[in-house]
PDB file of N, CA, C, O and CB in Angstrom:
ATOM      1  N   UNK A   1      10.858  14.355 -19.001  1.00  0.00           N
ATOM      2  CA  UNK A   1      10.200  13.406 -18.146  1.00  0.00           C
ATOM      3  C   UNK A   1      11.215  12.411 -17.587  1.00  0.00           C
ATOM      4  O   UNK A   1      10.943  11.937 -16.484  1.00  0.00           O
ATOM      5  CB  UNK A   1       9.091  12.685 -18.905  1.00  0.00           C
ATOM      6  N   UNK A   2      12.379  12.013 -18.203  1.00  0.00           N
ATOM      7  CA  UNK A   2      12.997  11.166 -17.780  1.00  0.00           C
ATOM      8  C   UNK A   2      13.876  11.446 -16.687  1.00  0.00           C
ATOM      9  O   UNK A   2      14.386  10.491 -16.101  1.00  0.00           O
ATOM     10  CB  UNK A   2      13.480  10.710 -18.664  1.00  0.00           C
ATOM     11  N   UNK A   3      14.214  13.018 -16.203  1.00  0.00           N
ATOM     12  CA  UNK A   3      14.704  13.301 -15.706  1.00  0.00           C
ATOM     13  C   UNK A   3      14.223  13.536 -14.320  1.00  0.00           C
ATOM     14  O   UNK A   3      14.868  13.798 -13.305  1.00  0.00           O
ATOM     15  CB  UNK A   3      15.082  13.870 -16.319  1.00  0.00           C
ATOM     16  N   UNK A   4      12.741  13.361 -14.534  1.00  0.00           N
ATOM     17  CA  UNK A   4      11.649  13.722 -13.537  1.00  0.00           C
ATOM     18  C   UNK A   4      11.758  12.371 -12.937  1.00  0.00           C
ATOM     19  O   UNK A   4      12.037  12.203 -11.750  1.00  0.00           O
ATOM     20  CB  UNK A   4      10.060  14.213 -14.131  1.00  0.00           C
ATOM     21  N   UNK A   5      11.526  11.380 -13.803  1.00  0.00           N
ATOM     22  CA  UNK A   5      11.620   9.622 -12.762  1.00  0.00           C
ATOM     23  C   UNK A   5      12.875   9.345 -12.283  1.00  0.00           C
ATOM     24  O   UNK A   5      12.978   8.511 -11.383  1.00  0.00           O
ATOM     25  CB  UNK A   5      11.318   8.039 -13.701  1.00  0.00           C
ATOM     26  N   UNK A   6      14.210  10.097 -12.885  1.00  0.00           N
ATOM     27  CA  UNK A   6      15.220   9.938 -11.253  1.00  0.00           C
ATOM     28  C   UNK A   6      15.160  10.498 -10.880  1.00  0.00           C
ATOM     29  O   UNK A   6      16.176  10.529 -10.186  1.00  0.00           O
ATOM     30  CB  UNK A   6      16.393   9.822 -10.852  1.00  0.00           C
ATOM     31  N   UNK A   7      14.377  11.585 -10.598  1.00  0.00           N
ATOM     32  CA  UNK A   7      14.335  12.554  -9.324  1.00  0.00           C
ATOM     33  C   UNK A   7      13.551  11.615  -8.368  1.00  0.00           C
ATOM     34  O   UNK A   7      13.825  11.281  -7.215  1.00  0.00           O
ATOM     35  CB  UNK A   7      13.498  14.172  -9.583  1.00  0.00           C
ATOM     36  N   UNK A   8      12.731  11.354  -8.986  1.00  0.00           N
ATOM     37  CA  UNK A   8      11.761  10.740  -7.832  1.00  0.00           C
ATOM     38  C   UNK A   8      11.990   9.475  -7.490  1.00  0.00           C
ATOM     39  O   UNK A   8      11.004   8.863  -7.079  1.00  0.00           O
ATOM     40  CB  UNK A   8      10.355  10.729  -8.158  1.00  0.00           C
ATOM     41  N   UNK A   9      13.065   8.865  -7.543  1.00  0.00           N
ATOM     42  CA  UNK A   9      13.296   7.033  -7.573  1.00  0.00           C
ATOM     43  C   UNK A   9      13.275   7.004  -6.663  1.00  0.00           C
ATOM     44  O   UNK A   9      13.860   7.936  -6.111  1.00  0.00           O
ATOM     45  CB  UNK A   9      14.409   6.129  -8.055  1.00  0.00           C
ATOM     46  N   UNK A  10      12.660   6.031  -5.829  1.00  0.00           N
ATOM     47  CA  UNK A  10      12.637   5.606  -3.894  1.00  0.00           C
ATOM     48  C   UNK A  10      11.787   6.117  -3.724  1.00  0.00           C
ATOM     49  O   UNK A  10      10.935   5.389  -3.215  1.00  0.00           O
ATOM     50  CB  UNK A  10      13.702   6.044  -2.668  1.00  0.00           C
ATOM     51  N   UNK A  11      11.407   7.309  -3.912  1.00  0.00           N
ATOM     52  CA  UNK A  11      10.008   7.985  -3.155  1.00  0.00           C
ATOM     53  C   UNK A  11       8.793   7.920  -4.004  1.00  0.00           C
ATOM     54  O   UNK A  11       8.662   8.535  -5.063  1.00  0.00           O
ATOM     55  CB  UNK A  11      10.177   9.632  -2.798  1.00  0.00           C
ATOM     56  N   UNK A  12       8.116   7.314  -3.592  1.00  0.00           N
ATOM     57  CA  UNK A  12       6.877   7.046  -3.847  1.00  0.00           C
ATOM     58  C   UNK A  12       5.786   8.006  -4.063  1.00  0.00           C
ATOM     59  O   UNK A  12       5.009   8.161  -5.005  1.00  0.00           O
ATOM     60  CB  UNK A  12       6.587   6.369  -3.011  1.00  0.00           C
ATOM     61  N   UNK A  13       5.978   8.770  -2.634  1.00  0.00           N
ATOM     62  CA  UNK A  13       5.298  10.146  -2.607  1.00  0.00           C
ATOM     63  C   UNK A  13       5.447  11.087  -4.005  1.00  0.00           C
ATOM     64  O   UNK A  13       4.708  11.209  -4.981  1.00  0.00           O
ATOM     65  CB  UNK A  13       5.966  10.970  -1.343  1.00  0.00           C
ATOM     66  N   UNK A  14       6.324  11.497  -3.764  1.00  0.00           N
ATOM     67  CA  UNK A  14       7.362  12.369  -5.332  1.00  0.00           C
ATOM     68  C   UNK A  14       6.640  11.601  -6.390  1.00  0.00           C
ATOM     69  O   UNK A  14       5.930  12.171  -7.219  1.00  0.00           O
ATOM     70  CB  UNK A  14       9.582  11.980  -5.552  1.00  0.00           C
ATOM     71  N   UNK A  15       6.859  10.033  -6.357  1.00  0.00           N
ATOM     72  CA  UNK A  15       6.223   9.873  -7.968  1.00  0.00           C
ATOM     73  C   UNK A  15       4.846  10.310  -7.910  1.00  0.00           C
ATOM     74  O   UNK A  15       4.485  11.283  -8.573  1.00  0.00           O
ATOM     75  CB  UNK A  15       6.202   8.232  -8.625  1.00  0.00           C
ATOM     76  N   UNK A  16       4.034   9.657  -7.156  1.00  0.00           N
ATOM     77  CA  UNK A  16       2.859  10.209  -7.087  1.00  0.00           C
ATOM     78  C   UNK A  16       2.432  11.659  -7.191  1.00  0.00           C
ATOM     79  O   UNK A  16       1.259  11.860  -7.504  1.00  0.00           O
ATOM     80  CB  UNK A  16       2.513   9.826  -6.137  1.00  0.00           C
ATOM     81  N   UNK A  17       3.121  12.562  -6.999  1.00  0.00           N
ATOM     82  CA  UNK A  17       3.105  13.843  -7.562  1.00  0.00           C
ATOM     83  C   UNK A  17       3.381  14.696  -8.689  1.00  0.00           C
ATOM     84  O   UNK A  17       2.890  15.718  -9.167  1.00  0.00           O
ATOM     85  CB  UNK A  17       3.509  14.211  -7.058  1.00  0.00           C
ATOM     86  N   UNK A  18       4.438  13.841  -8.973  1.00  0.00           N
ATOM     87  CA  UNK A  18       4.560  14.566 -10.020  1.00  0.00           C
ATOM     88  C   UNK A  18       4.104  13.680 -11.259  1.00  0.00           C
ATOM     89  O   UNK A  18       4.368  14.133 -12.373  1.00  0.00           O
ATOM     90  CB  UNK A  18       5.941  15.091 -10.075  1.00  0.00           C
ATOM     91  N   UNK A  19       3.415  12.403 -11.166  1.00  0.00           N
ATOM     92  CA  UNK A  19       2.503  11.842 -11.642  1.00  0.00           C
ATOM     93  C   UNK A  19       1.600  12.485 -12.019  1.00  0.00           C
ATOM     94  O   UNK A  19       1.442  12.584 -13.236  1.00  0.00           O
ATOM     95  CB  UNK A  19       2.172  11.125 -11.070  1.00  0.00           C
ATOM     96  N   UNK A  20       0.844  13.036 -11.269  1.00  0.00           N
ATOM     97  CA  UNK A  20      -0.448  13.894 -11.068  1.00  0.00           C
ATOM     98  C   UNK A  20       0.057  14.991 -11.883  1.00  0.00           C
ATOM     99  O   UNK A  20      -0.468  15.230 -12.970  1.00  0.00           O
ATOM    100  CB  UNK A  20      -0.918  14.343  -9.435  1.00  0.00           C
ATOM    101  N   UNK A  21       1.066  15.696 -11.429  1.00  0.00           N
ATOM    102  CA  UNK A  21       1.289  17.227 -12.203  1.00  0.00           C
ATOM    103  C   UNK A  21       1.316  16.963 -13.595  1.00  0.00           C
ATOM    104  O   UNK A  21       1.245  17.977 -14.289  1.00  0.00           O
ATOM    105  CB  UNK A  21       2.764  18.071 -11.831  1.00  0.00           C
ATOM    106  N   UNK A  22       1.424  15.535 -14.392  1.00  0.00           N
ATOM    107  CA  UNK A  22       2.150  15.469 -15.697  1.00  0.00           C
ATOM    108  C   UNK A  22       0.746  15.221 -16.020  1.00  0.00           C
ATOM    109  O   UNK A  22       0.327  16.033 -16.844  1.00  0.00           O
ATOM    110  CB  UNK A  22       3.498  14.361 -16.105  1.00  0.00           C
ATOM    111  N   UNK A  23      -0.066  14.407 -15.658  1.00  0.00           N
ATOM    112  CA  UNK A  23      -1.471  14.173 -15.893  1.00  0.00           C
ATOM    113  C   UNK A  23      -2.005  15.676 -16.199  1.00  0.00           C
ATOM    114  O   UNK A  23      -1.947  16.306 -17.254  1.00  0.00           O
ATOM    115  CB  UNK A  23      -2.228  13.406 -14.558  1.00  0.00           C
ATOM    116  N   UNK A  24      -2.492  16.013 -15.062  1.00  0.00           N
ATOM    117  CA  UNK A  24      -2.797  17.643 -15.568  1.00  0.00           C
ATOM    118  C   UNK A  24      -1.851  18.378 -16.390  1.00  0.00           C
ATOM    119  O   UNK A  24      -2.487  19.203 -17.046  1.00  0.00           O
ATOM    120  CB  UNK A  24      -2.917  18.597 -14.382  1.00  0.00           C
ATOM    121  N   UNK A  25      -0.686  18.432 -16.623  1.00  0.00           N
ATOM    122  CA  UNK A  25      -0.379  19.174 -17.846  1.00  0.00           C
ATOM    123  C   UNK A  25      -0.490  18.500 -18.816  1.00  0.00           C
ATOM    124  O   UNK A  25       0.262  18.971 -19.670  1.00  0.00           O
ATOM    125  CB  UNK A  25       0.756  19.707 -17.944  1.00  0.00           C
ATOM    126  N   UNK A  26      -0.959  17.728 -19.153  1.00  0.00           N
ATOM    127  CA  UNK A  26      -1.738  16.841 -20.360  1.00  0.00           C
ATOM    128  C   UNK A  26      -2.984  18.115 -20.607  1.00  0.00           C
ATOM    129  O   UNK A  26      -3.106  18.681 -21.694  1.00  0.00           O
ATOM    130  CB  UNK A  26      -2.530  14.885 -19.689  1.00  0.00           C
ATOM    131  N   UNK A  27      -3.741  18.390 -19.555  1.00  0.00           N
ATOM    132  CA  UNK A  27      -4.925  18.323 -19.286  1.00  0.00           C
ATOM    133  C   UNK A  27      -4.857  20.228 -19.713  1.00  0.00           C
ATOM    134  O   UNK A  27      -5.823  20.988 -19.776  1.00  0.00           O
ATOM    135  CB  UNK A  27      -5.352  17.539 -17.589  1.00  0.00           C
ATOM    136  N   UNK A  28      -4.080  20.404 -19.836  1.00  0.00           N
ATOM    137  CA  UNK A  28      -4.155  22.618 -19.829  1.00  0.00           C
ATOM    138  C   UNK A  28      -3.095  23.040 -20.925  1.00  0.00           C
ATOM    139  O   UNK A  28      -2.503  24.104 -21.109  1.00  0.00           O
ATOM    140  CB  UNK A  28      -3.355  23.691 -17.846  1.00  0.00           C
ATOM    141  N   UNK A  29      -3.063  21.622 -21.699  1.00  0.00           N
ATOM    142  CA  UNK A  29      -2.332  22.025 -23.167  1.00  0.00           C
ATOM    143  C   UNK A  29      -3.771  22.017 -24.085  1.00  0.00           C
ATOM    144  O   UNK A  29      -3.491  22.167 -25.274  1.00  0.00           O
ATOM    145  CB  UNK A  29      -0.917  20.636 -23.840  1.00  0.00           C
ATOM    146  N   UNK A  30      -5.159  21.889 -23.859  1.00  0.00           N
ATOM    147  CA  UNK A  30      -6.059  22.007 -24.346  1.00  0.00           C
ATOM    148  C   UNK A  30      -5.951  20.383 -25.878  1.00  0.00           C
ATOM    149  O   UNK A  30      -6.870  19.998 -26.601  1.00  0.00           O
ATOM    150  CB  UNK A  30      -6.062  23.786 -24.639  1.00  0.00           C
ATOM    151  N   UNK A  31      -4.839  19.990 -25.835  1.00  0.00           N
ATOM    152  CA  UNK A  31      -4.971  18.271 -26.540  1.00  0.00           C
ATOM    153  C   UNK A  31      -6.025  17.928 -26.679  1.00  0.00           C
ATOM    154  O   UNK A  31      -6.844  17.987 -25.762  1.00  0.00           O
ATOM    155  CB  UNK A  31      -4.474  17.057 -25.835  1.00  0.00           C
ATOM    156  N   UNK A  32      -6.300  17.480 -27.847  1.00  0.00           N
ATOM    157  CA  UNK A  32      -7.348  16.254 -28.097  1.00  0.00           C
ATOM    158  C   UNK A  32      -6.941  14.694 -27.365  1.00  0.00           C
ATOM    159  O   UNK A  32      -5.886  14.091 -27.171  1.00  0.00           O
ATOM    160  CB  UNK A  32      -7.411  16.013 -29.879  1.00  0.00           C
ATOM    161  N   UNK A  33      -8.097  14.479 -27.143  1.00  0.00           N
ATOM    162  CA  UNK A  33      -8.146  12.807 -26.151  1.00  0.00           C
ATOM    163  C   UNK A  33      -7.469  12.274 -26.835  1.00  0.00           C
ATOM    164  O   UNK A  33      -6.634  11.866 -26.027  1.00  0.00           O
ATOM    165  CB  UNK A  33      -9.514  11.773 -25.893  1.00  0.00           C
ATOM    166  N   UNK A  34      -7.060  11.830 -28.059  1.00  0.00           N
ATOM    167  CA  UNK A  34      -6.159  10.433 -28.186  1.00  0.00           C
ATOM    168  C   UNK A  34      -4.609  10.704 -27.663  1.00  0.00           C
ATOM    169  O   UNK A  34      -3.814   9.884 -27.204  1.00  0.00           O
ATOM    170  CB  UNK A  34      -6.079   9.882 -29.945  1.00  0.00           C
ATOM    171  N   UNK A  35      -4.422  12.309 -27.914  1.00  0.00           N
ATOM    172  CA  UNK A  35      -3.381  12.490 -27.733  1.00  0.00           C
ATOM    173  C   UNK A  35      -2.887  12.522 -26.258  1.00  0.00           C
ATOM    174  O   UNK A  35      -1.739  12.242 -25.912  1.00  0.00           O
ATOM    175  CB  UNK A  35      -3.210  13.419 -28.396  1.00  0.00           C
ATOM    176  N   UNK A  36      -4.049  12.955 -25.310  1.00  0.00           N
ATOM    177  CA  UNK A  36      -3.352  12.944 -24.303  1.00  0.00           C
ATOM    178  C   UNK A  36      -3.660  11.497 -23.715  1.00  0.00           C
ATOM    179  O   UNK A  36      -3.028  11.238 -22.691  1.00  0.00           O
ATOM    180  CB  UNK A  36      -3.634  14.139 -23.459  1.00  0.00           C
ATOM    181  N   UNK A  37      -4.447  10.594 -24.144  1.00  0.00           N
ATOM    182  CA  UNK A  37      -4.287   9.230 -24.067  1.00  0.00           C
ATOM    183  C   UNK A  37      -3.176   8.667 -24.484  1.00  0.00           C
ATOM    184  O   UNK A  37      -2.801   7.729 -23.781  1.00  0.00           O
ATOM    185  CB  UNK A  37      -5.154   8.670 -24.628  1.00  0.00           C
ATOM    186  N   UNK A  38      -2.598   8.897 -25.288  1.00  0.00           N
ATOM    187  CA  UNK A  38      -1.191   8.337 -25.654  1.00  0.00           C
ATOM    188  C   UNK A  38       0.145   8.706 -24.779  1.00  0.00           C
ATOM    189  O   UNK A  38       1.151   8.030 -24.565  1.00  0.00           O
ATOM    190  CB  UNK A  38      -0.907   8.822 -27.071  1.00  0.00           C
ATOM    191  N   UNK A  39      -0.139   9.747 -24.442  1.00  0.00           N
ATOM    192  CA  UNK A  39       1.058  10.821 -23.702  1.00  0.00           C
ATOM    193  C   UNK A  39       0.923   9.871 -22.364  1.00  0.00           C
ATOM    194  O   UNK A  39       1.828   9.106 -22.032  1.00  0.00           O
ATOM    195  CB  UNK A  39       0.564  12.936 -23.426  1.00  0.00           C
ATOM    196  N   UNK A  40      -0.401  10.016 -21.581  1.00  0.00           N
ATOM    197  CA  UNK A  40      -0.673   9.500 -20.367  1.00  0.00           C
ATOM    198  C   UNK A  40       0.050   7.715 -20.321  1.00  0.00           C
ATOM    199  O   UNK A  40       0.649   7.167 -19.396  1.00  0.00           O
ATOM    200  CB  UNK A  40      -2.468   9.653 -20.202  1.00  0.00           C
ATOM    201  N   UNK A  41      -0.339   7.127 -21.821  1.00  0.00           N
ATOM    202  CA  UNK A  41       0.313   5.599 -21.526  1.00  0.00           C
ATOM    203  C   UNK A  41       1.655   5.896 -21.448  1.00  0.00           C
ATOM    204  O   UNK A  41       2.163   5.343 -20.472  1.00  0.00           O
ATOM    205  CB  UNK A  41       0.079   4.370 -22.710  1.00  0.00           C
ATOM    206  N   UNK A  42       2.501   6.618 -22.157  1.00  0.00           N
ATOM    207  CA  UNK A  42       4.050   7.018 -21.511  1.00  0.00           C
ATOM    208  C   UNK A  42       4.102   7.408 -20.009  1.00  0.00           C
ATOM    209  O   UNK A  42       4.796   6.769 -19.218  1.00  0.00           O
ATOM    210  CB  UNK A  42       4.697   8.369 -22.296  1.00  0.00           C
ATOM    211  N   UNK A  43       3.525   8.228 -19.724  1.00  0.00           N
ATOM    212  CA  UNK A  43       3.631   8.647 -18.098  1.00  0.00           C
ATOM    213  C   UNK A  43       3.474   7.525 -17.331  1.00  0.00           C
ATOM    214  O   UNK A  43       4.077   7.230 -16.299  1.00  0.00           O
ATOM    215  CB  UNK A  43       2.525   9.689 -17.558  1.00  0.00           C
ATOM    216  N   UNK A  44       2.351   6.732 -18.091  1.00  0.00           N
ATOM    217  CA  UNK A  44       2.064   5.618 -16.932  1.00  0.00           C
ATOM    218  C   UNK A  44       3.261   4.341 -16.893  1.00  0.00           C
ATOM    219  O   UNK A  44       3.397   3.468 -16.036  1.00  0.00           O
ATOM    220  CB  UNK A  44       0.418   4.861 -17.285  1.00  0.00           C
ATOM    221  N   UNK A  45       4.094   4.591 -18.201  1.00  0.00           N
ATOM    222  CA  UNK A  45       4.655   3.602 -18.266  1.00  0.00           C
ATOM    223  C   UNK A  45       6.215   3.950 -17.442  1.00  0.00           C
ATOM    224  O   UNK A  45       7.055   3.093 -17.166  1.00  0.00           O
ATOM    225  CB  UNK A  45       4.591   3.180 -19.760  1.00  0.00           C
ATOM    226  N   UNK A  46       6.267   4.673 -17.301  1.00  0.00           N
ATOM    227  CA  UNK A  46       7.386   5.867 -17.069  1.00  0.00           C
ATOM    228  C   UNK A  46       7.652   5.812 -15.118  1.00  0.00           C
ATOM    229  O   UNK A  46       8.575   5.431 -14.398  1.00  0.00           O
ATOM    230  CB  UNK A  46       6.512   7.810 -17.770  1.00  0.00           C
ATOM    231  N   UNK A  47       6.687   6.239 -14.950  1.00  0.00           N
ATOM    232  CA  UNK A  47       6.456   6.267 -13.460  1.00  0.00           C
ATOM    233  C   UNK A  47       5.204   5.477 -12.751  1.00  0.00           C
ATOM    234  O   UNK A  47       4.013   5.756 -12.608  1.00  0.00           O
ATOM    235  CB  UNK A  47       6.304   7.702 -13.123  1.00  0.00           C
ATOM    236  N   UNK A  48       6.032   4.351 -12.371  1.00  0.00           N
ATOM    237  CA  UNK A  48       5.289   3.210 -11.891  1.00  0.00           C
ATOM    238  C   UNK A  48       4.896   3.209 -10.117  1.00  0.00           C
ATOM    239  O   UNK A  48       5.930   3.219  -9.449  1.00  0.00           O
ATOM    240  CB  UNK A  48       6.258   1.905 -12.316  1.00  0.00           C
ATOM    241  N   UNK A  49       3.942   3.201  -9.492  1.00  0.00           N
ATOM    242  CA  UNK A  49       3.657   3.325  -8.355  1.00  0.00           C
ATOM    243  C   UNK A  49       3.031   2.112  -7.589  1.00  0.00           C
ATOM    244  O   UNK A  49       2.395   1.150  -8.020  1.00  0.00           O
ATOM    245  CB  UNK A  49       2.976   4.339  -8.370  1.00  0.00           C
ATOM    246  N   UNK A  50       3.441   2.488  -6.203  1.00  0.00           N
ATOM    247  CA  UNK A  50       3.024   0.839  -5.532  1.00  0.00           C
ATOM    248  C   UNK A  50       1.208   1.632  -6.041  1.00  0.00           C
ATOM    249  O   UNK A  50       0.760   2.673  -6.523  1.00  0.00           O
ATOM    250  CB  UNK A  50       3.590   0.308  -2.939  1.00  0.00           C
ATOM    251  N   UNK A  51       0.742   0.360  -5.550  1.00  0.00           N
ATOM    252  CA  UNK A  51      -0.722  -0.244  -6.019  1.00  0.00           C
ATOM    253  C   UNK A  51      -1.587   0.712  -5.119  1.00  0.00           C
ATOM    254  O   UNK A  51      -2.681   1.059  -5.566  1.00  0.00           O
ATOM    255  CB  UNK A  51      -1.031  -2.109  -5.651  1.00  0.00           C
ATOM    256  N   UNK A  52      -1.107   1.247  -3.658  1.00  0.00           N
ATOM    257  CA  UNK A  52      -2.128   1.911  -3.116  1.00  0.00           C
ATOM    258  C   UNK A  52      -2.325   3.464  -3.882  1.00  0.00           C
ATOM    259  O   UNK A  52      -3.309   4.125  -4.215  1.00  0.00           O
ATOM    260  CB  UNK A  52      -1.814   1.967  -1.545  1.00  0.00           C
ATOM    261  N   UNK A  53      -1.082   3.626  -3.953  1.00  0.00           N
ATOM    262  CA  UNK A  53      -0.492   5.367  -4.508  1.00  0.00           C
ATOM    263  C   UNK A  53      -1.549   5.041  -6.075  1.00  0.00           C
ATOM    264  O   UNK A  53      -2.630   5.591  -6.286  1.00  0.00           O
ATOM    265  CB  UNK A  53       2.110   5.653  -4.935  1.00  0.00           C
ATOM    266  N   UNK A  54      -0.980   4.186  -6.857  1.00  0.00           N
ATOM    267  CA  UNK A  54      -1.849   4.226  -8.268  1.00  0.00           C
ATOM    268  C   UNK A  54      -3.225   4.185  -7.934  1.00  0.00           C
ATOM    269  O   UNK A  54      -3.963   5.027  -8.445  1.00  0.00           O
ATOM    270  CB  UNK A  54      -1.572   2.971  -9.304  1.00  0.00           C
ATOM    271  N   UNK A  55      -3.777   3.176  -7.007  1.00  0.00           N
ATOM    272  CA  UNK A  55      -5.691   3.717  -6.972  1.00  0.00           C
ATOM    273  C   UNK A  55      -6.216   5.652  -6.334  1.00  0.00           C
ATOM    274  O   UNK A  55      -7.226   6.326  -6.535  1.00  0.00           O
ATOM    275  CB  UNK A  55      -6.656   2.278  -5.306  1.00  0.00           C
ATOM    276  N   UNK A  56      -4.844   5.935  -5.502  1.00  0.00           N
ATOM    277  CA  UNK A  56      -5.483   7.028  -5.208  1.00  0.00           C
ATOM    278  C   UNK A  56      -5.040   7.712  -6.145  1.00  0.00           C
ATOM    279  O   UNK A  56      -5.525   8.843  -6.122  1.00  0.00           O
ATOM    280  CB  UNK A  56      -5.372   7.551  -3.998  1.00  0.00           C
ATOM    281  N   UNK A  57      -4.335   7.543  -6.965  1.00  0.00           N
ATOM    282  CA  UNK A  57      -4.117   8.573  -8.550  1.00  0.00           C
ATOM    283  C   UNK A  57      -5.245   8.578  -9.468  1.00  0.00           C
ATOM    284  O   UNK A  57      -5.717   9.555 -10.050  1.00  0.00           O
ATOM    285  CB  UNK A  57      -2.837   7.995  -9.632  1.00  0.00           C
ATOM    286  N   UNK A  58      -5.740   6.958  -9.544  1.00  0.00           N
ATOM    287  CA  UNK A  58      -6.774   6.744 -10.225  1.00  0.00           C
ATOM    288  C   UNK A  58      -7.969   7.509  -9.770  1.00  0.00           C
ATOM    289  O   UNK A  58      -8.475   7.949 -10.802  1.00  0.00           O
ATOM    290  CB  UNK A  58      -6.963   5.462 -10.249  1.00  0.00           C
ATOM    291  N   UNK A  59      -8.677   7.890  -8.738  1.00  0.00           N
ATOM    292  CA  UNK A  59      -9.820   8.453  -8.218  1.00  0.00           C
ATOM    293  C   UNK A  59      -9.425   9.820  -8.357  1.00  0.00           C
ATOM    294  O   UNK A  59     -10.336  10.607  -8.616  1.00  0.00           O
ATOM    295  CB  UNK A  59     -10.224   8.007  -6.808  1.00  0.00           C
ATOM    296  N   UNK A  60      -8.284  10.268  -8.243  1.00  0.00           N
ATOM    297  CA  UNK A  60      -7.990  12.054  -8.644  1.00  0.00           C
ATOM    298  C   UNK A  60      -8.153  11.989  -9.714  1.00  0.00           C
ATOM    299  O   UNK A  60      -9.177  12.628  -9.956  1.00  0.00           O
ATOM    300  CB  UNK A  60      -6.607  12.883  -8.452  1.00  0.00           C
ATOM    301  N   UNK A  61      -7.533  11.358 -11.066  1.00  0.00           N
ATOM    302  CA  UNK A  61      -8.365  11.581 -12.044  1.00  0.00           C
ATOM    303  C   UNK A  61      -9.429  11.517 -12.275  1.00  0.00           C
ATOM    304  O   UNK A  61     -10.007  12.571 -12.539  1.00  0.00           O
ATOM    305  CB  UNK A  61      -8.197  11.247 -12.644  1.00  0.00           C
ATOM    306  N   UNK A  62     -10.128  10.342 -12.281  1.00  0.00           N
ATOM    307  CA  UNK A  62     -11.244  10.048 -12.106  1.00  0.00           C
ATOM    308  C   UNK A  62     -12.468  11.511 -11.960  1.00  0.00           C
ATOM    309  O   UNK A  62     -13.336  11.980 -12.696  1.00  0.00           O
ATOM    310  CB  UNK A  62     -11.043   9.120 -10.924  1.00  0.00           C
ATOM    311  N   UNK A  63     -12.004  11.790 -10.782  1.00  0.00           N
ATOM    312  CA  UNK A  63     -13.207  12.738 -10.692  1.00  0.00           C
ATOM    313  C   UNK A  63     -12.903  14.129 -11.535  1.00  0.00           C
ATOM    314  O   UNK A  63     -13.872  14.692 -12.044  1.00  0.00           O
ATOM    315  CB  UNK A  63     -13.517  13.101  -9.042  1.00  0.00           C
ATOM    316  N   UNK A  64     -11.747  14.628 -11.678  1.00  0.00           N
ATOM    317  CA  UNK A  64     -10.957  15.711 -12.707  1.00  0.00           C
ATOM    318  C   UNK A  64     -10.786  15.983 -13.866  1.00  0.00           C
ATOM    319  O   UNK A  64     -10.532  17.106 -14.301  1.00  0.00           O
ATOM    320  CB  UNK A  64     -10.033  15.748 -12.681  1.00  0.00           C
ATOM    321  N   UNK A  65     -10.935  14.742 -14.640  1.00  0.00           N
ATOM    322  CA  UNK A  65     -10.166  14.438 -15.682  1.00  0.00           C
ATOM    323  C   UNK A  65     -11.225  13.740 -16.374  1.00  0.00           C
ATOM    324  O   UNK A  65     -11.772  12.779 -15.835  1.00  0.00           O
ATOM    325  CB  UNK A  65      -8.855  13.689 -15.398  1.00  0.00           C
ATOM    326  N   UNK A  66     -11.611  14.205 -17.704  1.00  0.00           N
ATOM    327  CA  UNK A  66     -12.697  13.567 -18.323  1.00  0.00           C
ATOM    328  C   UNK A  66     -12.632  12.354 -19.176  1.00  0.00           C
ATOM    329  O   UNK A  66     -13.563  11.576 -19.386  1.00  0.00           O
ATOM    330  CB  UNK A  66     -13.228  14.423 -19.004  1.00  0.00           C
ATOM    331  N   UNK A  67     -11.289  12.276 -19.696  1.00  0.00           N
ATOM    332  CA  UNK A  67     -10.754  11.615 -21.119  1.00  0.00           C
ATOM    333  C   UNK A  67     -10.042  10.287 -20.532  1.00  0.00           C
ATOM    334  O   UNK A  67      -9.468   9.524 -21.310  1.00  0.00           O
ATOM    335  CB  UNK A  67      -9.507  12.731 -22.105  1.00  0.00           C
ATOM    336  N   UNK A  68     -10.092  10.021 -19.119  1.00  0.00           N
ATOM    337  CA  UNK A  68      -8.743   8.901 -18.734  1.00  0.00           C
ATOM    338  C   UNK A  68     -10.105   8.122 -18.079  1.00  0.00           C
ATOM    339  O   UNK A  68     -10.874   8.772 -17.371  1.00  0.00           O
ATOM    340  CB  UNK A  68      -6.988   9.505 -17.368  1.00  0.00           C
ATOM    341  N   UNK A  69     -10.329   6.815 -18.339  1.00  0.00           N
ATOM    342  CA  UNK A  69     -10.920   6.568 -17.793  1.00  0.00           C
ATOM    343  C   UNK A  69     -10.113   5.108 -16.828  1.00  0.00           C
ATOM    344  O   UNK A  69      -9.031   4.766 -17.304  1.00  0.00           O
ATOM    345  CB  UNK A  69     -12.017   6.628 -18.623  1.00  0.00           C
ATOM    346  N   UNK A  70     -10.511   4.438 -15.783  1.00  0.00           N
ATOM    347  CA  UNK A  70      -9.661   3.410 -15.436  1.00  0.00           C
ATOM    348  C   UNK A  70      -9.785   2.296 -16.777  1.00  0.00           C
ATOM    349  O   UNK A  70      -8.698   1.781 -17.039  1.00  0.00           O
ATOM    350  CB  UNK A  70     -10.140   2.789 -13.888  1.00  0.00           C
ATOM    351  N   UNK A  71     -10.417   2.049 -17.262  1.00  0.00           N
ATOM    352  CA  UNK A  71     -10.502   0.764 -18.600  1.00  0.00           C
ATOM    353  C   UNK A  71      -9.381   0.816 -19.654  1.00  0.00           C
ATOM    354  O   UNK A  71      -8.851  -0.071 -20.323  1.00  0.00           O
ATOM    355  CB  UNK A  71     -11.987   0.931 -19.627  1.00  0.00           C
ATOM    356  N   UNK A  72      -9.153   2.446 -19.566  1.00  0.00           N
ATOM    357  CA  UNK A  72      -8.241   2.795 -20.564  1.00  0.00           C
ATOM    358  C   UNK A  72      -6.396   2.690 -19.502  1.00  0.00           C
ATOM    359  O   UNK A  72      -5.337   2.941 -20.077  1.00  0.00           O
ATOM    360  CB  UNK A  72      -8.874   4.687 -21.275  1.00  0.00           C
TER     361      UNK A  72
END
């Protein structure tokens, strides 16, 4: 993963993608929720996005993703 956030440094887009891709491979390792709740607070902490890119990350999960909720 760490190698994944300098790939993507400056581009916003890129993080936002491969944001998403790390989210879903959370999501098709078949994990139990705490775990991929825990994994996800690294990702989130990891690859930080301006504020518009993070709400439209938030609503792709959102509707996809059962275990992430925005509170969490």
């Amino acid at each position: 993963m760490h190698l994944c956030t300098r790939q993507i440094k400056g581009d916003p887009r890129a993080g936002y993608q491969a944001k998403l891709n790390l989210v879903r491979a959370l999501y098709r390792q078949g994990w139990d929720r705490q775990r991929i709740l825990d994994l996800f607070a690294v990702i989130d902490w990891m690859v930080c996005l301006p504020n518009a890119l993070e709400q439209q990350l938030w609503q792709a999960i959102e509707t996809k993703m059962r275990y992430v909720t925005s509170v969490e």
